[in-house]
N, C-alpha and C positions, 0 to 999 in steps of 0.2 A: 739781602739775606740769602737769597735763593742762590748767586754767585758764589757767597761763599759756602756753601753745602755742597756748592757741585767740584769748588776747589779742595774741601776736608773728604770728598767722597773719591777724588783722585789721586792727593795723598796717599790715602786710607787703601787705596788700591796700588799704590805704586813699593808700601815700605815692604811689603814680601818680597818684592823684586829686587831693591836694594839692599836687604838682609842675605839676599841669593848670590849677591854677586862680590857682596865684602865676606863672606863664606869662604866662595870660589878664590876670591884672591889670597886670604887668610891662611888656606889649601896650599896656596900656590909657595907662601912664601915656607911653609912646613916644608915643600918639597924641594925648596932650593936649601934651609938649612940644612937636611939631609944629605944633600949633595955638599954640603960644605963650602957653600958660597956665601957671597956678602949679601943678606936680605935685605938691607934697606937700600945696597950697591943696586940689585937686582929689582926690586919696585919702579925705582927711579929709570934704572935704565929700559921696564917694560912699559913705563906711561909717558915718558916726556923723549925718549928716542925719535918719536914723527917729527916730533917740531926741530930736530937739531939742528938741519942743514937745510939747505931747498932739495936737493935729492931727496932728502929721507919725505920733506913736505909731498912731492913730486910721487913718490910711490905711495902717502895715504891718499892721496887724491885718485890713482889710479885703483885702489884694491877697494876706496870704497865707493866709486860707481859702479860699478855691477852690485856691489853688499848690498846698497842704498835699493836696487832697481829690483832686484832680485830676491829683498825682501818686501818689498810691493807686493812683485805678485805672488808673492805667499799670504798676504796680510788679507789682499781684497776678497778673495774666496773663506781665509779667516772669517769675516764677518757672518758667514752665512752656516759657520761652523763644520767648513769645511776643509782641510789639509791639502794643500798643492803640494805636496813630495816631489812633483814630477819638474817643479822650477831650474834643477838642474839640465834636465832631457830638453825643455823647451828653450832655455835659453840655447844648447847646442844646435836647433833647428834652427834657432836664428840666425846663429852664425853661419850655417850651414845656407840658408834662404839668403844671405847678404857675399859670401862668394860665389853664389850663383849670377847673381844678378851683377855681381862683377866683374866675372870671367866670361861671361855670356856678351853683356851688352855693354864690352869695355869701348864701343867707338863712339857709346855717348858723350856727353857735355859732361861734368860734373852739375852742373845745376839743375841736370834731370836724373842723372845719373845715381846721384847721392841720396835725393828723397825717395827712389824709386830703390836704393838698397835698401833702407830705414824702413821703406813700407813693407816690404819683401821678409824682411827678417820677423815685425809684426805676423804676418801671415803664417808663415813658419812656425811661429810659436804657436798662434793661435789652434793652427790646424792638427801641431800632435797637440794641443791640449782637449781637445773637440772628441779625440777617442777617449779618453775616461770620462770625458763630459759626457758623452752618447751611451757607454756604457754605465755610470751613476743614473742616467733619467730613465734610459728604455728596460734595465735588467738590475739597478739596485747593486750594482756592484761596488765597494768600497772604494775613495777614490787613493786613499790610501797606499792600497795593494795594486792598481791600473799602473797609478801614474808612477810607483818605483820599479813596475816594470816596462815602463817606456825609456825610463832610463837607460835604464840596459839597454835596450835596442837600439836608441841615441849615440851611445857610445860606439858602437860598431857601424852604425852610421856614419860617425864620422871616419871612422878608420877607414871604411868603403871610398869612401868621396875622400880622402887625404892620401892615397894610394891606388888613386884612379889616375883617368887619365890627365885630370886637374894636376897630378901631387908634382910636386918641385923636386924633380932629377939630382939634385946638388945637395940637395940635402939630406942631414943624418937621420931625420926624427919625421915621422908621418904627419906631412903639411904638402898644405896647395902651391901654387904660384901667389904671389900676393896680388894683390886687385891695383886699376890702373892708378894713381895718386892722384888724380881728378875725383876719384869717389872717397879720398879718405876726408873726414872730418876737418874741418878748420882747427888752428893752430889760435886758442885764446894766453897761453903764453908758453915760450918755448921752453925755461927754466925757473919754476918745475913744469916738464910737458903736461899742458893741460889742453884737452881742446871742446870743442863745441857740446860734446857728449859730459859734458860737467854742468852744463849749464841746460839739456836737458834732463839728466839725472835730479837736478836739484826742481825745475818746474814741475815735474810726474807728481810726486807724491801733493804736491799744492793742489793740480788736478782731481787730483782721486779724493783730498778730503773735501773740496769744494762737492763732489759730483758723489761722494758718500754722505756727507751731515747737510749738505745745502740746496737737496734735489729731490724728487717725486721718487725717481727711478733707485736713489739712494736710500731713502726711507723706506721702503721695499726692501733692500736687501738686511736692513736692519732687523725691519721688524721679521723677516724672514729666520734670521739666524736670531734671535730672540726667544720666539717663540715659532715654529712653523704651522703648525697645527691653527692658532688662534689666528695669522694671516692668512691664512686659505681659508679659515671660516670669513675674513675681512673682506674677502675677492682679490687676497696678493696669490698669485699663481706663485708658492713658494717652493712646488716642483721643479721649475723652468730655471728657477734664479739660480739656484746651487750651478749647475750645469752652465750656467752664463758666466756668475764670477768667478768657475777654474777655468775657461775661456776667456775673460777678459785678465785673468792673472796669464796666462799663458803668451797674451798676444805682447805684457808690458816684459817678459823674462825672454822671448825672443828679440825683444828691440835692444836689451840689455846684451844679447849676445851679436846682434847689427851694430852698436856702439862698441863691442869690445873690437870688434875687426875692423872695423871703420875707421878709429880713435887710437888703435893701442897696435894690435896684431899685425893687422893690415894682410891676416891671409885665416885659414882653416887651420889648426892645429889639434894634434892630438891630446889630451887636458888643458883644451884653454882654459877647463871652467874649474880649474884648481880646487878648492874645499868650499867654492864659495855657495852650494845648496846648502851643506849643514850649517855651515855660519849665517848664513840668509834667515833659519828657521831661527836660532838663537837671538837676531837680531829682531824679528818679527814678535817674540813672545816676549823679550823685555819692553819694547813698544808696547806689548796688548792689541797689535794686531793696529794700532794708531798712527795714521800715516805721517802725520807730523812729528811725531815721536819717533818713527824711523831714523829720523837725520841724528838724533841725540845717540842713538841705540848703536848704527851703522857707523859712524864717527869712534867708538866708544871699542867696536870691536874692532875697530883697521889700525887702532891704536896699539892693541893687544897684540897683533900682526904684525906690524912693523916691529913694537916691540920687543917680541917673543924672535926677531931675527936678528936683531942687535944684540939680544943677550948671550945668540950662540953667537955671534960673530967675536962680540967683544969680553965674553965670562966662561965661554967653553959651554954655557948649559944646552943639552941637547933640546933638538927641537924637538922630541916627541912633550917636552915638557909644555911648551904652549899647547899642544895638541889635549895632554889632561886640565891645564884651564879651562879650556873650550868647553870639554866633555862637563866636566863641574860646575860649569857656568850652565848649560843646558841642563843639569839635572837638578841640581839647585831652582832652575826656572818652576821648572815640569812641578816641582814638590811646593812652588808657590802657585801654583796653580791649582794642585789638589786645597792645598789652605784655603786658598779664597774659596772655592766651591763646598768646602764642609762648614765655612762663616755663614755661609749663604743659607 
């Protein structure tokens, strides 16, 4: 009995979501009749385009390991009801922490060399995510407003170091040298390019639900973000935790950007992190913030992606059109989100 109340209670929490998103796409196809195109042409070619060929397979696998990773760490600070915005900035430190460690200590092994990029870009995440952590515990500052101005400064970070004395002479666009090919990721198949960083993308989120619903330290940040007030009277230090889980969201959205240059880049570039912060939030609040439900959620919008690039390819519609999907998808969320909390 109790199983199934907890699957009518998930349900029951999830048809907001899917009413938000047959909305969004409802929208979408208004928008294409207006343009005077074929809308069921257009459905079809924005949901089943991933699967057509192994390239098109080959590009969902790549757009949605960082989505997958990078809506992580938006999720796990979620719990505590708290907003990582700053997952785009952190991922850039990763990447930024992982051509360091490339260009620096390229007369390593790969076998030291690779975990020690991997670790380095963790660190880099962690570490710009540590300044809105420090400013949320010691001064109450919104993390909100901290971590989308880290962003910014991420940004020009990069540009600092991709037009330093790292950046590649030869080239048109502000990037590094790439790192030595000992430190890029394993190759688990070449068509569609898929490598090692898929198969850590896919174990993360298995980690964080074991280590959020099956753990001491997890129960903690639940009931933190639940209630904080009634776990501080429990003895959970639920001051500490907020400040932890946009730290530990920070250190899995820099590994996310060590995987992008490791696996895909193989150098610093200037927007490697393409759209994929807003789409990461999107992906995180059809989930509810549920690490397992990431994979459904992150699949779901790299499809739209793919999608939304075969329709300009192949129907002339412009891309800002997937760009109002997106937008309607996220706002549609946002207003199922107000719903459930005035049910409540």
């Amino acid at each position: 009995m109790s199983s199934g109340i907890k699957l009518d209670e998930y349900v029951d929490k999830m048809v907001p979501y899917l009413i938000g998103i047959v909305a969004a796409l409802s929208a979408a196809g208004l928008i294409l009749a207006a343009l005077g195109k074929n809308v069921l042409q257009g459905y079809a070619t924005l949901l089943t385009a991933s699967f057509g060929s192994t390239t098109n397979v080959g590009l969902l696998i790549l757009k949605f390991i960082p989505l997958l990773m990078m809506s992580l760490a938006f999720s796990v600070p979620l719990i505590v009801r708290k907003f990582n915005v700053g997952n785009e900035g952190q991922f850039l430190l990763g990447a930024i922490g992982a051509v360091t460690v490339g260009l620096t200590f390229s007369d390593l092994p790969g076998a030291l060399g690779l975990p020690l990029l991997l670790l380095s870009s963790m660190l880099f995440g962690l570490a710009w995510a540590a300044v809105p952590a420090l400013m949320l515990y010691k001064f109450r500052v919104n993390e909100v407003i901290s971590t989308i101005l880290m962003n910014f400064i991420s940004f020009y970070l990069v540009l600092y170091v991709a037009t330093g004395s790292w950046r590649d002479e030869f080239a048109g666009h502000p990037e590094t040298r790439p790192i030595p090919a000992s430190f890029e990721l394993p190759l688990l198949s070449a068509n569609p390019q898929v490598s090692l960083g898929f198969v850590i993308s896919i174990v993360l989120p298995l980690l964080v639900y074991y280590y959020v619903f099956k753990s001491v330290q997890g129960y903690e940040l639940r009931a933190a973000g639940a209630n904080d007030r009634a776990a501080y009277v429990f003895g959970i230090n639920s001051k500490l935790l907020a400040p932890f889980a946009i730290m530990l969201g920070g250190a899995l959205a820099g590994l996310a950007g060590g995987i992008e240059v490791a696996g895909l880049q193989f150098r610093l570039l200037e927007g490697m992190q393409s759209n994929y912060g807003a789409l990461s939030i999107i992906v995180a609040l059809i989930a509810s913030g549920n690490p397992l439900g990431l994979f459904l959620s992150a699949l779901f919008i790299s499809v739209i992606e793919i999608g939304g690039s075969a329709m300009k390819a192949t129907m002339g519609v412009p891309v800002e059109t997937v760009y109002v999907i997106e937008a309607l998808l996220l706002l549609f969320i946002l207003m199922a989100n107000v719903y459930r909390r005035r049910r409540r």
